[in-house]
C-alpha positions in Angstrom: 14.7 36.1 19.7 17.6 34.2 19.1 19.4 30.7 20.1 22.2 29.6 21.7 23.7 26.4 20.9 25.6 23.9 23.4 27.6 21.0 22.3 28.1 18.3 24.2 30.8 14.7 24.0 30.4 11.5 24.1 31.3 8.3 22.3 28.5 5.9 21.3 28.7 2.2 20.2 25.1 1.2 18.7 23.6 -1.9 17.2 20.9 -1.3 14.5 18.4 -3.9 12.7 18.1 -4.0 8.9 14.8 -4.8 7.4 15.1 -7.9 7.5 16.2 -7.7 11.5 19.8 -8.5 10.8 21.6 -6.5 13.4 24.9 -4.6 11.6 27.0 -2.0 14.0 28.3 1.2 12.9 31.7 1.4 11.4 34.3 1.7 13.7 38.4 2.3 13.9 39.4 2.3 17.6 42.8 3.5 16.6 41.9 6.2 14.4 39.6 7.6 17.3 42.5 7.2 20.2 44.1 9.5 18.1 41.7 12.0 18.0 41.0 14.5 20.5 38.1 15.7 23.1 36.6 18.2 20.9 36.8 15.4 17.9 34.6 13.4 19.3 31.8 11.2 17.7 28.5 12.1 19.5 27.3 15.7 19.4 24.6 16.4 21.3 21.9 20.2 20.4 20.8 21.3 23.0 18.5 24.5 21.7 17.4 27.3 24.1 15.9 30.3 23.3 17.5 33.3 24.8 15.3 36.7 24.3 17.0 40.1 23.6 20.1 40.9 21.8 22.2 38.0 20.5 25.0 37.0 22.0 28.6 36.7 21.4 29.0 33.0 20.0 25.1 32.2 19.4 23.7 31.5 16.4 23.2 34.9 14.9 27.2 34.9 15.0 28.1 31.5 14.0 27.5 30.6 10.3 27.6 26.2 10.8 25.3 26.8 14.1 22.6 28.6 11.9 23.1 26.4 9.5 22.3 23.1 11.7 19.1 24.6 12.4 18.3 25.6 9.1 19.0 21.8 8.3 16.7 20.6 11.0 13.8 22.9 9.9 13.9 21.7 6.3 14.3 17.7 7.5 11.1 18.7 9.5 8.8 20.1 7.0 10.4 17.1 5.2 9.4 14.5 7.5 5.8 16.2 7.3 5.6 16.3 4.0 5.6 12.8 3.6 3.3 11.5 6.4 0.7 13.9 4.5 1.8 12.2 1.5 1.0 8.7 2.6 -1.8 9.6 4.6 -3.2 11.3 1.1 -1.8 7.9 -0.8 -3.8 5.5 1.7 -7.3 8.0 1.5 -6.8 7.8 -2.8 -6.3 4.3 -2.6 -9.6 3.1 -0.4 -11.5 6.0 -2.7 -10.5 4.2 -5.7 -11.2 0.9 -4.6 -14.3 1.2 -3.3 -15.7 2.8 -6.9 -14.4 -0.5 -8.5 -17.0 -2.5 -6.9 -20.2 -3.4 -8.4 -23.5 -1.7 -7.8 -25.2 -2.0 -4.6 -28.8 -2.2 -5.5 -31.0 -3.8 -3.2 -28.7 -4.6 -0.3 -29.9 -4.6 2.9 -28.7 -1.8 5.6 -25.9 -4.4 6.9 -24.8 -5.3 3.2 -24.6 -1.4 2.3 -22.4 -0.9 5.6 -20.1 -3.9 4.1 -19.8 -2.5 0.5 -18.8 1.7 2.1 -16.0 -0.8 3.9 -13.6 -1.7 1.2 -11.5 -3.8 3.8 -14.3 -5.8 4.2 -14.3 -8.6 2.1 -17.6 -8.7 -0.6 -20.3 -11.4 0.1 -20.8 -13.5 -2.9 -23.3 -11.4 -5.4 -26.7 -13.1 -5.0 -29.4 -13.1 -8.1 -32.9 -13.3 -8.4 -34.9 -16.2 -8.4 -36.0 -16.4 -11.1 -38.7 -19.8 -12.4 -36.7 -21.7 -15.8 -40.1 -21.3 -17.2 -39.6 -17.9 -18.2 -36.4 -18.7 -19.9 -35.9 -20.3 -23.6 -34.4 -23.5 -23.6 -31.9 -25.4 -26.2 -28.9 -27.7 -26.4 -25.5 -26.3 -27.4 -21.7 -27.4 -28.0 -19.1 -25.6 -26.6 -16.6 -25.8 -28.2 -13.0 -26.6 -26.0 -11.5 -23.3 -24.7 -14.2 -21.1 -25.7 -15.0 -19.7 -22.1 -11.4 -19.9 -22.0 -11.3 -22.8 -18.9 -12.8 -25.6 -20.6 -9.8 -27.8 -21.9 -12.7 -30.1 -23.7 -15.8 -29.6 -25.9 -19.0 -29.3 -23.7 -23.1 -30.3 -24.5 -24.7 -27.8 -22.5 -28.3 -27.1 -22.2 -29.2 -23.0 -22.8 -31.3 -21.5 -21.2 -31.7 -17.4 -22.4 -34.0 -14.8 -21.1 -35.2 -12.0 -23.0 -37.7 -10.2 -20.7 -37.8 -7.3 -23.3 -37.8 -9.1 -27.0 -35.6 -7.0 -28.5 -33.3 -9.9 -29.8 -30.6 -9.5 -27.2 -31.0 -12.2 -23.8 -30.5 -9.6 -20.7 -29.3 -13.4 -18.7 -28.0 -16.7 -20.5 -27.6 -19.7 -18.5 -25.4 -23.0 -19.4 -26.3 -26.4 -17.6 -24.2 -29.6 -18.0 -26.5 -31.6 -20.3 -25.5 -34.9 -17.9 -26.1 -33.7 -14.4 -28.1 -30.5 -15.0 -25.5 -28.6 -12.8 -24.9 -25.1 -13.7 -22.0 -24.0 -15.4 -21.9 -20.5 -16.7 -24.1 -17.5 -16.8 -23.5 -14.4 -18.6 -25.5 -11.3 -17.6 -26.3 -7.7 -19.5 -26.4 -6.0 -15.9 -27.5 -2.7 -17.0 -29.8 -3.5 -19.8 -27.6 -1.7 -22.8 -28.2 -4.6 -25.0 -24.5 -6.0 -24.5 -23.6 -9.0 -22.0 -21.1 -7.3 -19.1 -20.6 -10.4 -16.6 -19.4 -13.4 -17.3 -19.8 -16.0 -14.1 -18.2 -19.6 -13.6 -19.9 -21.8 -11.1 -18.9 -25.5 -9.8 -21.3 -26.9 -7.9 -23.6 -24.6 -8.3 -21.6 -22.2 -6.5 -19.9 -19.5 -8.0 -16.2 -19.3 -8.1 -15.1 -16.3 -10.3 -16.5 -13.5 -12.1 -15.2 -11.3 -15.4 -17.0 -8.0 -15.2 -17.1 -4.9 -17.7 -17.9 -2.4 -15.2 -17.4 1.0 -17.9 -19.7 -0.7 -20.8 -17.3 -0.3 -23.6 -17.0 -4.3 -24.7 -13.8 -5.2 -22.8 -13.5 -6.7 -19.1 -12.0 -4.5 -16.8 -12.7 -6.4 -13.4 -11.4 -10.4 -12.5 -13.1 -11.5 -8.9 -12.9 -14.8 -7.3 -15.2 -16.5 -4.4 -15.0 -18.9 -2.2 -17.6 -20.0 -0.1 -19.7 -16.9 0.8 -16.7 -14.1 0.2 -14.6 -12.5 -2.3 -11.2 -14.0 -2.4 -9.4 -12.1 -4.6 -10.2 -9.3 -7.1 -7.9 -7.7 -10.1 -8.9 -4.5 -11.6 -7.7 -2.6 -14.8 -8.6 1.0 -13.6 -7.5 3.2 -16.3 -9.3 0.8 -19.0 -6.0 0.3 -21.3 -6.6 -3.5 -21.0 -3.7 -3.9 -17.8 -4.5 -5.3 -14.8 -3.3 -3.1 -12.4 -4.5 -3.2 -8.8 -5.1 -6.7 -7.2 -6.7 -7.3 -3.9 -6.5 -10.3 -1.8 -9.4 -11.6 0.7 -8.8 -14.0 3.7 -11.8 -14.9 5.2 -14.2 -11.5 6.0 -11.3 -9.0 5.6 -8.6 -7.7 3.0 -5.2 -8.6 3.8 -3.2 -7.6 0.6 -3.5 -5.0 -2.0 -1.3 -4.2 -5.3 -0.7 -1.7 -7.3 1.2 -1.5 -10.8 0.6 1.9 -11.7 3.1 2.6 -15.1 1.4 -0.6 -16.4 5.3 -2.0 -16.5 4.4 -5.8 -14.7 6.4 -4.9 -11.5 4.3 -3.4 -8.2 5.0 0.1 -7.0 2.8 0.0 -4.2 2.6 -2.7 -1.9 -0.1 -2.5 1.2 -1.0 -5.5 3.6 -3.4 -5.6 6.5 -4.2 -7.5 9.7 -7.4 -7.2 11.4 -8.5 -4.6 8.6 -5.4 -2.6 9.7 -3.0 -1.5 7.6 0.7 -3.1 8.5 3.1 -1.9 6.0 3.6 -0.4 3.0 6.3 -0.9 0.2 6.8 1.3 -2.1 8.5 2.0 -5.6 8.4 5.4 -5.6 10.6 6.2 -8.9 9.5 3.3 -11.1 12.8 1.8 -11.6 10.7 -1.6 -10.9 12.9 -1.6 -7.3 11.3 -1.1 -3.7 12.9 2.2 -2.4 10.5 3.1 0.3 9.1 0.8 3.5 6.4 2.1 6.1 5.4 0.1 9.4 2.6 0.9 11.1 2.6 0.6 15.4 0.8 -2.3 16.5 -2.9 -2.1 16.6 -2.6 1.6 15.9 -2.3 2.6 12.0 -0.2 5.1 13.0 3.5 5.1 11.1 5.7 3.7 13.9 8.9 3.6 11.1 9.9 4.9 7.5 13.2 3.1 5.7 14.2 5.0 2.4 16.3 4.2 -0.6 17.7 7.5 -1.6 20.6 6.1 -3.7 19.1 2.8 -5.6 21.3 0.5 -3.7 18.1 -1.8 -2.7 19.2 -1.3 1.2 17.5 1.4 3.0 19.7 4.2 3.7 17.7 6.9 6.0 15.4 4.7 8.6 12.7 7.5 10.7 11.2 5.4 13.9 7.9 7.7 15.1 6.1 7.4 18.6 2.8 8.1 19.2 1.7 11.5 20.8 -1.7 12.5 20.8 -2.5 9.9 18.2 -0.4 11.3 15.8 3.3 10.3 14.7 6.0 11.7 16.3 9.6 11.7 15.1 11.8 10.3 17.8 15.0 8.8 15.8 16.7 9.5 12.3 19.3 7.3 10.9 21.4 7.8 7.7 24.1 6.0 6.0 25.3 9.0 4.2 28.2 7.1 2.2 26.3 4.2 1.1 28.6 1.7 3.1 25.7 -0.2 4.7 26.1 1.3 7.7 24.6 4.1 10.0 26.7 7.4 9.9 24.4 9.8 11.8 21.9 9.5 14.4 19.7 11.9 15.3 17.3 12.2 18.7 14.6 14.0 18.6 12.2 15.0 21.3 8.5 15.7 20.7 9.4 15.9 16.7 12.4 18.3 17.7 16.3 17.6 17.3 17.7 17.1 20.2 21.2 15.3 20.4 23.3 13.7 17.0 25.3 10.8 16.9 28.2 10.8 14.6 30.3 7.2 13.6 32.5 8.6 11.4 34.6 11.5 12.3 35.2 12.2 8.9 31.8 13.4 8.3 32.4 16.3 10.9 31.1 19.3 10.5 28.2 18.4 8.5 
């Protein structure tokens, strides 16, 4: 079966928005086209049908550029698919890793367990056991200023250490303020190995922020803070190199910002915020030259891509922009636009219907054939 190819004319004058919503026109010279000719025209429009039998004088099988164009359209389409997977992969790997980075879920109820599988929900504040002072060992202590790191001045504390197994080494140690009695501190060995693994701050008597060695080798690897009765933020060093590298932000019950500094350089690479536990977009540094190169937004109430923009040359501008419909609840290509000389403004548009090329837009002639 082969295809015969039809090209229509027509001149189009279109406005397009940047990402920040600036609107910028493509680049025109009225004289220059006057001088050109019908066939020169800027807009060509594809319009594919499949003929079956032998191929015909003029259709694709005999013109080189026409089998070419297709060719060109088939690779920009397993293209295009290629990197929906890709984030779709990206987004699965991301809410995988974060939800082994929280602590254990021992004893939680059914609701608190269907919280913690929900890393978009934001974490209740950990609760303890309550546990009678009488059990504990009491005596009064100095600390000295900046020993926990946030105390600017030297503190009397009462200590108050429990060692259920008397092997030497407290499983929970408690610090009170020797003037009011409220508690300051508390430092855990969660998993019984001998060695202390939390480290909590309190004001109040509410805690505030947590330090957490989660892997058990003597070095924190987890920063959370609370306020109220929820997580507010947490910072995690994933590969345990001693580099904070994924941060999550909390507003009230629900995550509305995550980043991610994979090559441990201090600039983000990965960028993802959220409304109503939905992702909204997603910036991306996808070569690691500390520069966004790659923005994703997501439809409204759907988190389904509804537009790609791409760096392709380092210029910090986007420079191919993809806008996706919804079919079937799934993405649908439905306009390309490139700026293929890097001028800052679009060259080529292409239509596409039901993920297929349909008609191309062309602002500057000089671009023709492509």
């Amino acid at each position: 079966m082969s295809q015969r190819v039809t090209q229509n004319v027509a001149v189009s004058t279109r406005f397009f928005r940047s990402p920040g919503g600036a609107r910028y026109a493509p680049a025109r010279n009225m004289s220059r086209l006057a001088a050109l000719s019908a066939p020169l025209l800027i807009a060509i429009g594809l319009a594919l049908t499949p003929i079956a039998g032998r191929a015909e004088p003029g259709s694709i099988a005999d013109d080189p550029a026409q089998a070419r164009e297709v060719e060109r359209g088939d690779a920009l389409e397993s293209e295009i698919q290629a990197e929906l997977l890709r984030q779709e992969e990206l987004m699965q790997r991301m809410e995988k890793d974060a939800s082994a980075t929280l602590p254990g879920a021992g004893g939680l109820s059914d609701e608190r367990l269907a919280e913690r599988a929900d890393p978009r929900i934001a974490p209740r504040i950990p609760k303890d056991r309550d546990l009678p002072l009488a059990i504990f060992d009491r005596e009064m202590e100095k600390i000295p200023a900046g020993a926990w790191g946030d105390n600017e001045r030297e503190l009397r504390v009462v200590t108050r250490s429990l060692d259920a197994d008397q092997d030497g080494k407290p499983e929970q140690i408690r610090y009170y303020a020797e003037e009011t009695g409220a508690l300051l501190r508390k430092e855990q060995d969660q998993d019984f190995d001998g060695d202390i693994d939390t480290w909590a701050t309190y004001a109040g008597d509410q805690l505030v922020s947590r330090v957490l060695d989660a892997n058990g080798d003597g070095e924190a690897d987890a920063w959370e803070e609370y306020a109220g009765e929820r997580m507010t933020s947490r910072q995690v060093d994933r590969d345990q190199d001693g580099v904070r590298d994924a941060f999550y932000t909390y507003e009230g019950d629900s995550l509305v910002e995550e980043k991610h500094d994979a090559d441990n350089d201090g600039a983000f690479d990965l960028v993802v915020t959220y409304r109503d536990r939905l992702r909204t977009k997603v910036i991306e540094d996808r070569n690691y030259d500390g520069s966004a190169d790659s923005w994703t937004i997501y439809h409204e109430r759907e988190e389904i891509v509804a537009r790609i923009e791409r760096d392709t040359d380092g210029s910090g501008r986007p420079d191919v922009i993809e806008t996706y419909a919804i079919l079937d609840g799934e993405p649908v290509l439905t306009k390309r636009e490139e700026d293929k000389n890097q001028d800052g403004t679009i060259d080529i548009t292409s239509i596409y219907e039901n993920g297929k090329l349909v008609r191309r837009e062309i602002s500057d002639p000089s671009l023709m054939p492509l």
